[in-house]
C-alpha positions in Angstrom: 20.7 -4.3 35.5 22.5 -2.3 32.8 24.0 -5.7 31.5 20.4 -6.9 31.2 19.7 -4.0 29.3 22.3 -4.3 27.2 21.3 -7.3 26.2 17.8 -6.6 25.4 19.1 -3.6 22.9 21.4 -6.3 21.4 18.6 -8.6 20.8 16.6 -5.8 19.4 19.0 -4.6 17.3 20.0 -7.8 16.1 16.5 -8.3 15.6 15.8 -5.6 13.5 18.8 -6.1 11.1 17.7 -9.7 10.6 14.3 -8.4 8.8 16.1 -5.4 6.7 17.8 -7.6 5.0 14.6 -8.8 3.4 13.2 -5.1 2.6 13.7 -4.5 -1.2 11.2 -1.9 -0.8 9.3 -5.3 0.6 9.2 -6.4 -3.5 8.4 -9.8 -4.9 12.1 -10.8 -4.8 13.8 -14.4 -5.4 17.1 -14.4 -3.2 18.1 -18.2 -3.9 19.4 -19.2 -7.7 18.1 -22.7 -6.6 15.0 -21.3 -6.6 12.3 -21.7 -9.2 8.6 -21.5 -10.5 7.4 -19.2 -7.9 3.6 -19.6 -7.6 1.3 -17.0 -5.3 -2.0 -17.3 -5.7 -5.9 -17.7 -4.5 -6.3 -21.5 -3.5 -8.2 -23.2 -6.8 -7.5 -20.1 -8.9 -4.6 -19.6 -11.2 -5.2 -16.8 -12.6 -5.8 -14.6 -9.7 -4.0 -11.8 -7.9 -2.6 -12.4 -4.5 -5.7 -10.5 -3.0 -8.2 -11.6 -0.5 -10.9 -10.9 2.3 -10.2 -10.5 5.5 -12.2 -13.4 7.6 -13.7 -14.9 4.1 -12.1 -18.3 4.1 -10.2 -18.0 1.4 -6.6 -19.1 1.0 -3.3 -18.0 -0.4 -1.4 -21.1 -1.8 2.0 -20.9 -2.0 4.4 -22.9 -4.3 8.0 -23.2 -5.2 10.7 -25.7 -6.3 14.4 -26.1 -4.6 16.2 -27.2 -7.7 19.1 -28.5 -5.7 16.3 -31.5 -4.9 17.3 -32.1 -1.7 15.2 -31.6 1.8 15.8 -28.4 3.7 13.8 -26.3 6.6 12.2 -23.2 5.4 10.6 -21.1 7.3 8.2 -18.1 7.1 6.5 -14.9 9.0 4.8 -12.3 7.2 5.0 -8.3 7.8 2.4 -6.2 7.9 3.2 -2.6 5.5 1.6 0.8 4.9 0.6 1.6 1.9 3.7 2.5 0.5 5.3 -0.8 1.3 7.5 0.6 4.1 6.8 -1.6 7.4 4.1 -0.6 9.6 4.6 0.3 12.9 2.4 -2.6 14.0 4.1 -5.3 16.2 3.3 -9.3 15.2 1.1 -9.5 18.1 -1.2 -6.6 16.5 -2.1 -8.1 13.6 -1.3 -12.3 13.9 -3.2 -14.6 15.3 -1.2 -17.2 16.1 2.0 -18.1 15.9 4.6 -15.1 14.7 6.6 -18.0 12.4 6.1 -20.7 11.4 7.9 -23.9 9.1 6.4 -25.2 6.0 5.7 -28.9 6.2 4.6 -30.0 2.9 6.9 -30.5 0.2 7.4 -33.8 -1.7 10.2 -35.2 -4.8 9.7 -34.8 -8.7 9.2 -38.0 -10.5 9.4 -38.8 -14.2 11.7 -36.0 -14.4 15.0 -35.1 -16.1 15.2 -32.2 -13.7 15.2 -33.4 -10.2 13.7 -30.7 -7.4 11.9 -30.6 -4.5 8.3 -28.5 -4.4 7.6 -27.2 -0.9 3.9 -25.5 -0.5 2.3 -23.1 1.9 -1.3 -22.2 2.7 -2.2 -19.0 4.4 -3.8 -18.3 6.3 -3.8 -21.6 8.3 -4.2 -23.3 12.0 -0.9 -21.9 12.8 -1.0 -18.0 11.8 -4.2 -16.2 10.6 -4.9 -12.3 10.0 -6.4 -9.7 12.2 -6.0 -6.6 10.1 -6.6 -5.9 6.8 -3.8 -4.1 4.6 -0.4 -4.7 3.0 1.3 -7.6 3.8 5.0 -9.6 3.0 5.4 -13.4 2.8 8.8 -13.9 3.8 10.3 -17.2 3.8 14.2 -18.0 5.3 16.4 -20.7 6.0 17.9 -21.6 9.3 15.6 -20.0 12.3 18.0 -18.0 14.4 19.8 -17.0 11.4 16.9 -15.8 9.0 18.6 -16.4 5.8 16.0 -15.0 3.1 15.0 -17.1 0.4 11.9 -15.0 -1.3 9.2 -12.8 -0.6 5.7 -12.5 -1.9 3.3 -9.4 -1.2 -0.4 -9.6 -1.0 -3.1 -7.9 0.2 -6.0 -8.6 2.8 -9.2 -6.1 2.0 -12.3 -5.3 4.1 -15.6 -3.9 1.6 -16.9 -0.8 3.9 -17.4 1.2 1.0 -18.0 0.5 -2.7 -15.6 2.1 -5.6 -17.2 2.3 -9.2 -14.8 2.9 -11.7 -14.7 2.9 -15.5 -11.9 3.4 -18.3 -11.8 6.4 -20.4 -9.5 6.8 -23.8 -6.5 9.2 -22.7 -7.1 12.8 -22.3 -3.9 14.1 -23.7 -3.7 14.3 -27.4 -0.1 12.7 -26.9 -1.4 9.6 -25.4 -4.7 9.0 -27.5 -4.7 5.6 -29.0 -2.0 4.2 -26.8 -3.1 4.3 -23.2 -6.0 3.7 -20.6 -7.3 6.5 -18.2 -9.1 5.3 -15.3 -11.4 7.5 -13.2 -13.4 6.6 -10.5 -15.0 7.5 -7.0 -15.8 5.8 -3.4 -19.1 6.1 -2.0 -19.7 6.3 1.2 -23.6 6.4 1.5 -23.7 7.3 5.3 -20.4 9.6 5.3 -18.8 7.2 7.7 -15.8 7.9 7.0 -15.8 11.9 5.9 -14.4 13.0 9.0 -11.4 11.7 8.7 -11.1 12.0 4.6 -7.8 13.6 4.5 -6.3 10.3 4.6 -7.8 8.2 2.5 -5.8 7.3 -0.4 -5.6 4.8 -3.3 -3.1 2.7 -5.0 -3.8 1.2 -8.8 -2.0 -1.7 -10.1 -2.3 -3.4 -13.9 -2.3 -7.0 -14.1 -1.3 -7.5 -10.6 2.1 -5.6 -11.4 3.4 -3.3 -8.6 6.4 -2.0 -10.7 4.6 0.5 -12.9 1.6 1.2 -10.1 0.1 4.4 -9.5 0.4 4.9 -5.6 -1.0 7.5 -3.1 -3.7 9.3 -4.9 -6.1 11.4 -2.9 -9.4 12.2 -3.7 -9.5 15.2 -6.2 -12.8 16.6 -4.4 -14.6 15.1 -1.3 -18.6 15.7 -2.6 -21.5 14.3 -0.4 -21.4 10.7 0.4 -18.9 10.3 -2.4 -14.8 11.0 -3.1 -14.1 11.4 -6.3 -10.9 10.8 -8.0 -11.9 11.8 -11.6 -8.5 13.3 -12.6 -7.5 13.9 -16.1 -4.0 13.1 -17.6 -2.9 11.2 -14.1 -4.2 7.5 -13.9 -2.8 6.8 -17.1 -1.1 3.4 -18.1 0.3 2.7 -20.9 -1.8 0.0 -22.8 1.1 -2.3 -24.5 -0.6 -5.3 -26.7 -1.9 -8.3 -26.1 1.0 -10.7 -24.5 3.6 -13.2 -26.4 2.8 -16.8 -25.5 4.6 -20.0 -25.4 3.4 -23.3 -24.7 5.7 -26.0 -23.3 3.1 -28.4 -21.9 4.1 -30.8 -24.3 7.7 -31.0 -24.6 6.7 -32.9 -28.2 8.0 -31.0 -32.1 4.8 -30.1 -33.6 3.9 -27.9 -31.3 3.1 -24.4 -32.1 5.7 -22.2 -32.0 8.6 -24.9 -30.8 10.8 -25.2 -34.2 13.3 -27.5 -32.7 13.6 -29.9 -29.6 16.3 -31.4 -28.3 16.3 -33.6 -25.2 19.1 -35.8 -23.8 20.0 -37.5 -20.2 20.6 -34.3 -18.9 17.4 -32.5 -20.0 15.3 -30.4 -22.5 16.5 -27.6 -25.1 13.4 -26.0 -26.4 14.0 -23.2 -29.7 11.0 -21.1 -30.3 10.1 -19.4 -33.5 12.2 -16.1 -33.3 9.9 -12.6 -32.7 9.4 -9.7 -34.4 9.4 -6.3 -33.0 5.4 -5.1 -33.3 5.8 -1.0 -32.5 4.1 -0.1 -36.3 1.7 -3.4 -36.6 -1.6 -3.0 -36.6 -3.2 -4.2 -33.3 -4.5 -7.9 -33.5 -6.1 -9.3 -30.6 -4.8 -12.6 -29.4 -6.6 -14.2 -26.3 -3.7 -13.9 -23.1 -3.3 -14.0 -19.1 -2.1 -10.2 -19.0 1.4 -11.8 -18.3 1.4 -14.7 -16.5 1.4 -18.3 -16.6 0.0 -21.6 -15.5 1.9 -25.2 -14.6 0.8 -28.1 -16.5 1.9 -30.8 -18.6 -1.1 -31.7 -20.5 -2.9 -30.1 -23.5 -6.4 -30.8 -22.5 -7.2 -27.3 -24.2 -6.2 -25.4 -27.0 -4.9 -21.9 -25.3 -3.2 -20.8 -28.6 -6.7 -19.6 -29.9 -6.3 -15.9 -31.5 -9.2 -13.7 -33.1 -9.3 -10.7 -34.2 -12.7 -9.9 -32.7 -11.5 -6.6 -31.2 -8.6 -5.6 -34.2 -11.8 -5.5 -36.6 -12.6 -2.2 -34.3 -9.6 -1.1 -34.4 -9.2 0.4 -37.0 -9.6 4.0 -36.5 -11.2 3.9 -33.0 -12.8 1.6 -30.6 -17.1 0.7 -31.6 -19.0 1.5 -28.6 -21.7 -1.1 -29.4 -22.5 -2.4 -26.4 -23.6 -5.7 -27.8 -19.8 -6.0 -29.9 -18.3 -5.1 -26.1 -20.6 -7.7 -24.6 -19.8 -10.4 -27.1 -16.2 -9.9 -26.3 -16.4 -9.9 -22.7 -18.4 -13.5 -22.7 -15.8 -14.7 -25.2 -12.3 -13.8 -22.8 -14.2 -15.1 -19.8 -14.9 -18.4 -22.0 -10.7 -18.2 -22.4 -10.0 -17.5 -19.0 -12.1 -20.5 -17.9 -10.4 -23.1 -20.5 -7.1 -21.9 -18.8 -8.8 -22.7 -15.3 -9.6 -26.3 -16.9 -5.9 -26.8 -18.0 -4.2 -25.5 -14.8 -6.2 -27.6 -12.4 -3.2 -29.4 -11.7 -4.1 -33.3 -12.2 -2.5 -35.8 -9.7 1.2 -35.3 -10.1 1.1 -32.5 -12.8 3.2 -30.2 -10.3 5.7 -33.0 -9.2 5.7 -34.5 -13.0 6.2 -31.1 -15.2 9.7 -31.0 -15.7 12.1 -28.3 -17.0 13.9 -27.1 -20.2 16.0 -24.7 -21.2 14.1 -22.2 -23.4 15.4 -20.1 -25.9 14.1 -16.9 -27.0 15.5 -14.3 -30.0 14.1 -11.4 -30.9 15.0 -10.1 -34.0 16.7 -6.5 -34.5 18.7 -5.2 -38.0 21.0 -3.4 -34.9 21.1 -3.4 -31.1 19.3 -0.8 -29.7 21.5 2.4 -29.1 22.4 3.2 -24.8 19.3 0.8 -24.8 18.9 -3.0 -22.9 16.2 -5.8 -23.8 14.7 -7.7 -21.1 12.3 -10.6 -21.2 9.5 -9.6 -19.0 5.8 -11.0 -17.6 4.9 -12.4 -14.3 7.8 -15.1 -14.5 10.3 -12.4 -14.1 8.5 -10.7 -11.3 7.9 -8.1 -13.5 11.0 -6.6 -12.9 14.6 -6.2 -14.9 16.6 -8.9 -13.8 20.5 -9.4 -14.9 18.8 -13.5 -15.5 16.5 -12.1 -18.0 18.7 -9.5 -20.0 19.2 -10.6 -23.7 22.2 -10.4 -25.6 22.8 -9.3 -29.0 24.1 -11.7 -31.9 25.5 -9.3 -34.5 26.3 -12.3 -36.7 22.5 -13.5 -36.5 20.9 -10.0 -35.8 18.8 -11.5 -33.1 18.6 -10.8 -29.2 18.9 -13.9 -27.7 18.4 -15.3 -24.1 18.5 -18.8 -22.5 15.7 -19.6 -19.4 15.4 -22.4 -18.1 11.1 -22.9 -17.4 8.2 -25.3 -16.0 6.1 -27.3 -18.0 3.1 -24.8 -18.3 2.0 -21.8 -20.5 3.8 -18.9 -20.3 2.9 -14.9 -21.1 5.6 -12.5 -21.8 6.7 -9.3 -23.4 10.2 -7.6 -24.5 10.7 -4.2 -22.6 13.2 -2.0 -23.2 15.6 -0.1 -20.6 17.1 3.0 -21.1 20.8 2.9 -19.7 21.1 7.0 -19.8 17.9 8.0 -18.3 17.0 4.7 -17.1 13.3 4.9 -18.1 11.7 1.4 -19.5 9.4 1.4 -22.1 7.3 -1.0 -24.6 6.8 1.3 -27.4 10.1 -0.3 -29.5 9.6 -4.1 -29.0 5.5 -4.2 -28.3 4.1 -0.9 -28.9 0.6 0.3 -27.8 -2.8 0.3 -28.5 -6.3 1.4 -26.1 -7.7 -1.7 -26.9 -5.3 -4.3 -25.4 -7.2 -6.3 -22.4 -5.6 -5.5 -19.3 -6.9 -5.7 -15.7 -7.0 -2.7 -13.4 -7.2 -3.4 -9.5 -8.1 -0.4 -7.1 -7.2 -0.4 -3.3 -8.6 2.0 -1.0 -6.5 2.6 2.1 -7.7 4.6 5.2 -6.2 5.9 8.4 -8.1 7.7 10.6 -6.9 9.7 13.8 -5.0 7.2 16.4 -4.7 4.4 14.2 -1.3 3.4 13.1 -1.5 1.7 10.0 -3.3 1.7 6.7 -6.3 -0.2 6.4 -7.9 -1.2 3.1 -11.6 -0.2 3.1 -12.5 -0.7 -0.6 -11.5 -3.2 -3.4 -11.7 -3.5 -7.0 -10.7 -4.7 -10.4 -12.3 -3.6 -13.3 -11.4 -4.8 -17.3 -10.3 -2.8 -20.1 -13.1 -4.5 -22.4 -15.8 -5.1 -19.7 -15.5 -1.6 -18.0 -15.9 1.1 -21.0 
């Protein structure tokens, strides 16, 4: 008997170490170098967050490439987390249905490539594993079953609507932060008080452009009125605005195309050399349609995504117009971009298998390197997070930054963001700068947990615009 149980503790244990080793505070996280062009996403939708109803139908599509092109087993599970990201206390069985792993089946060989990999794809939820609860959630895929190598992880989030959140975005209370940042207040009604009782622990989480590095987490309501909870604090849900994002457009891998000043290509790929950037901290704010950082697969210019206005700069220039027909005009215009980016992202037959890569190189120019100071490329394709692959280095002969990355085929959003080695803040203000009337999305999650339960459900859910909501 006490050998059995000795067992059973080894098992457990063994167990448990076998998922730590995937808990990077449960972050989006690429553990393989092999591994590229991470795609997470709403089936049919490239632009959206990884965010969806619980019993809706909708799917999550899952895509990445193996560049080592060969065939391997991956596997996957996902975890179910509190609203913090640590690991509920949940058990599989409490919030699968289904299967508690499962293997991913589809993948398939590039073709017409220079660059040979292999793109393996995932839908969820499917036949095999399906949600129960709503809440925060991990997409962890690993090699090798009984070993559990980890190869990435994904987050997401599954919602329920049982109460409604209006929200709107204010300029910055704080004379400090006028002109350079969004405030966001808003409240939850509950119109039959079903969940007043148990108020105390209802809490929201903010993200901006479907970013978790810089969110706003655990914010309780400021006062807890009739039928409503109000979280209209001043000076605390504040973001800093940045400017619209950098593009590049490698669709084409052809010279003429705007912003590529050289192309080389030979039998063992692609060297792209885009036009060098400019720090923008003093510029005056020019609006410049974008995909608030992230970036789309293709390898065909059926649209013209380089279109740039100054539709919104015009307004800027001592303070943002409140005509509601100027806002309105906007807001019909960026939804007309963000639907020509639909058009070129619906992958054509092939476009995914077909898109191949090339080694991209960025500079940023800078009279000196910045003092106890680090420049990262940043956006979506970096996870939105500093990473050693995406730290530029500084040519004093040239007085540029300069960083090599190898990319997809596609149209890519990015920044240059600025870490502080001494008190290890990150910031935009030097390379990008700030202004209240960059575009950004805002995406509110209400959580709840009343008495007895034991993990945070997500009761409310949404996004709001910086143009459409003011």
């Amino acid at each position: 008997m006490k050998q059995y149980i000795t067992l059973l503790f080894l098992f457990a244990f063994t167990s448990s170490i076998a998922q730590d080793i995937f808990y990077k505070d449960n972050q989006d996280h690429i553990y393989k170098k092999y591994i590229k062009t991470v795609e997470f996403k709403l089936e049919n939708n490239p632009l959206s967050y990884p965010i969806i109803p619980l019993d809706s139908g909708v799917k999550l599509n899952l895509s990445f490439d193996d560049m080592e092109g060969d065939f391997k087993d991956y596997y996957y599970t996902i975890v179910h987390c509190n609203a913090d990201w640590t690991p509920s206390d949940l058990t599989k069985l409490d919030y699968i249905d289904g299967f508690e792993e499962g293997d991913i089946t589809e993948y398939d060989y590039s073709f017409n490539t220079l660059t040979d990999f292999t793109n393996y794809t995932l839908s969820l939820p499917n036949d095999d594993m399906r949600f129960i609860l709503s809440g925060n959630y991990v997409l962890q895929v690993f090699l090798e079953e009984d070993e559990r190598e980890p190869v990435l992880t994904r987050r997401f989030v599954v919602t329920e609507t049982l109460l409604t959140t209006r929200a709107e975005i204010r300029r910055a209370s704080k004379v400090t932060k006028l002109g350079e940042a969004h405030e966001i207040d808003f409240v939850v009604d509950d119109p039959s008080n079903r969940f007043r009782r148990y108020s105390n622990t209802i809490q929201a989480n903010i993200i901006q452009n479907g970013r978790w590095d810089n969110a706003i987490i655990g914010l309780k309501p400021l006062f807890v009125r009739d039928k409503m909870y109000d979280f209209d604090y001043t000076d605390k849900i504040v973001f800093e605005a940045g400017k619209e994002f950098r593009f590049i457009d490698i669709r084409k891998l052809n010279r003429g195309i705007p912003r590529i000043i050289q192309l080389e290509d030979s039998q063992e790929g692609y060297d792209v050399y885009i036009d060098t950037d400019e720090c923008r901290e003093y510029d005056l704010h020019f609006f410049q349609y974008d995909i608030n950082g992230g970036f789309i697969i293709a390898n065909r210019i059926d649209v013209d995504l380089s279109t740039t206005s100054s539709m919104i700069d015009a307004r800027a220039r001592q303070g943002r117009s409140t005509n509601f027909n100027e806002l309105f005009a906007d807001s019909i215009r960026i939804e007309s971009y963000r639907q020509a980016v639909y058009e070129a992202a619906r992958n054509k037959e092939g476009d995914i298998l077909e898109s191949d890569y090339a080694n991209v190189h960025f500079s940023l120019k800078s009279v000196m390197p910045f003092r106890e100071e680090e420049v990262y490329l940043f956006g979506k394709m970096t996870d939105w997070k500093l990473d050693k692959q995406f730290k530029m280095k500084y040519n004093a002969e040239t007085g540029v930054y300069q960083l090599v990355v190898p990319l997809k085929q596609g149209y890519y959003n990015y920044q240059y963001i600025v870490h502080n080695t001494k008190n290890k803040k990150i910031s935009l203000d030097t390379t990008e700068g700030n202004n209240e009337d960059t575009e950004n999305d805002y995406t509110i999650l209400v959580y709840y947990r009343p008495f007895g339960q034991s993990y945070d459900s997500i009761i409310s859910y949404e996004t709001i615009n910086s143009v459409f909501n003011r």
